[in-house]
N, C-alpha and C positions, 0 to 999 in steps of 0.2 A: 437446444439444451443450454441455460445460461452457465455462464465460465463461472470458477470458483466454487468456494465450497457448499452455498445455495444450489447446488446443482440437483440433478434427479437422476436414479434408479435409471437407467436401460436393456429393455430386456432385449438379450438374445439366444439361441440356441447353436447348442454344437452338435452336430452330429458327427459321428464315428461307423461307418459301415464296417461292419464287422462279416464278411465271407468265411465259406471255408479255401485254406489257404495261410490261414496264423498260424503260430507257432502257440502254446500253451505258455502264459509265464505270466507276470508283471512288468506292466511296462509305463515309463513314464515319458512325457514331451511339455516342456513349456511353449507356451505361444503367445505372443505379444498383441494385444489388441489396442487400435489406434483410433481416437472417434474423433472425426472430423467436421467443423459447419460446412455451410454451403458452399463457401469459396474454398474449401480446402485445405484449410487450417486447422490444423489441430489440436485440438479444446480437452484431450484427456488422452490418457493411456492406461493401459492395465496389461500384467502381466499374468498370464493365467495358467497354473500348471495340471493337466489331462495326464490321469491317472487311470490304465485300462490293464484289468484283468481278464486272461483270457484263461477259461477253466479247460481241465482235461475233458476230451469229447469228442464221441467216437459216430459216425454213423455208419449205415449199409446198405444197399440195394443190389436184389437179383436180376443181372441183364442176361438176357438169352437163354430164358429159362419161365413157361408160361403158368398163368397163377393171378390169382388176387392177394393184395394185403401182406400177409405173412408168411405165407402158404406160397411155394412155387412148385411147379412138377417140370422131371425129366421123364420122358416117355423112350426108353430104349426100341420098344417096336419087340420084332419075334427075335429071342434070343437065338443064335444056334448050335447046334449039339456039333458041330464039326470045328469055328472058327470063332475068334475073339467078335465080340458087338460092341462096339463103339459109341457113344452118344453124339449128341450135336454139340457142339461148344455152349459152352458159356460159362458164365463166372457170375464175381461179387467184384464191385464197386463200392470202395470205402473211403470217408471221409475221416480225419480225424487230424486235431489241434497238436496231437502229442505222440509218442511212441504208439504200436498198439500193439497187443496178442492177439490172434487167430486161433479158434478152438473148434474142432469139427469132430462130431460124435454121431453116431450110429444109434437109433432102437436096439439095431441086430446085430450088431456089430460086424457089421458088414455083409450082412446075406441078406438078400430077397428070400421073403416069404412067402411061400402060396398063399393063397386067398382063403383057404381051409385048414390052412399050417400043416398040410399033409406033404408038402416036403420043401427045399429053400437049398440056396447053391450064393456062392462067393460073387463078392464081386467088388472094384478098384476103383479109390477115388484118386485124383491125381488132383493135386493140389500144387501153383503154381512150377509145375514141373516137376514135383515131388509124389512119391505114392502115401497116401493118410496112414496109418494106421487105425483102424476103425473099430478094436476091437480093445484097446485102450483110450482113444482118443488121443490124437498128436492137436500141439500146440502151435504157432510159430509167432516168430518174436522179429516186430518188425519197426527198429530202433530211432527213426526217421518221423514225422509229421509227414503230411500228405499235401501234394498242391493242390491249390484251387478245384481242380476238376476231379480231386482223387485220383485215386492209383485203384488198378483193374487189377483182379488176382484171373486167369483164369483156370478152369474148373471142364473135370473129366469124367464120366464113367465107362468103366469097359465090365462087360460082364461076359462069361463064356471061353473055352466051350464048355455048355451045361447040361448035363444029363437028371434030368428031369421030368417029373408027371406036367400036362398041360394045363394051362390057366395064368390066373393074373398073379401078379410077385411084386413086392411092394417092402420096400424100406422107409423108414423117415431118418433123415441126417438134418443135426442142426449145428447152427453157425454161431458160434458166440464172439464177439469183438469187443476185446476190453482196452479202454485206456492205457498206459501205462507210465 
């Protein structure tokens, strides 16, 4: 590139990887750019100031918990009329730039339903070591950004003991994660 003000345009590109692991906010960095000839000398400078917004944004995935897409099922197996039923572990893995809320609701507010709605019995979500309220919806408020690999919540069902007609019993619970 000839010195001086006959000079030319040079393009380059910046990239910025953006993971999860930011924080939400505006942010800014200057960086000095130095173009050099062959021998080493240097023929121009520019100072460049990167200006990066990172918006509120939340994501979520069900580990330990089988299903496609949106859709995940726990399968408790045969409840019993004698003693608590327990589920198998698993949880939500959430990603997010900023604060986030947790909101977990119930269809039934909390009961399994027979398969004929001829009859339905309680049953317990346990929410990072807390029990949900399912029949209002509990919230929780979680004030932090999340690292790189997210933060695990995990997640319980106990049902029982349930005196009940025989068949299949069925809830739906959903998860909402908001920014905050």
């Amino acid at each position: 590139a000839p010195i001086g003000p006959q000079g030319r345009d040079i393009a380059f590109q910046l990239a910025v990887p953006s993971e999860w692991g930011l924080k939400a906010g505006s942010f800014g960095e200057q960086i000095e750019f130095s173009l050099l000839d062959l021998s080493g000398n240097e023929v121009d400078r520019l100072l460049l100031t990167v200006n990066i917004n990172i918006p509120e944004a939340v994501a979520l995935r069900v580990v330990g918990a089988t299903g496609t897409n949106d859709i995940a099922r726990i399968n408790l197996g045969n409840v019993s009329s004698t003693t608590t039923t327990t589920s198998d572990p698993f949880g939500i893995r959430i990603w997010s730039t900023s604060g986030y809320r947790v909101a977990l609701s119930s269809d039934n507010e909390g009961q399994l339903v027979h398969e004929g709605n001829l009859d339905r019995f309680a049953y317990r979500l346990n929410f990072d070591g807390q029990i949900v309220n399912l029949t209002g919806g509990d919230a929780f408020l979680f004030p932090e950004h999340t690292p790189s690999l997210g933060r695990v919540h995990p997640l319980r069902v106990q049902a029982g003991p349930a005196r009940a007609r025989a068949g299949y019993y069925e809830d739906r619970g959903t998860v909402t994660v908001t920014p905050v």
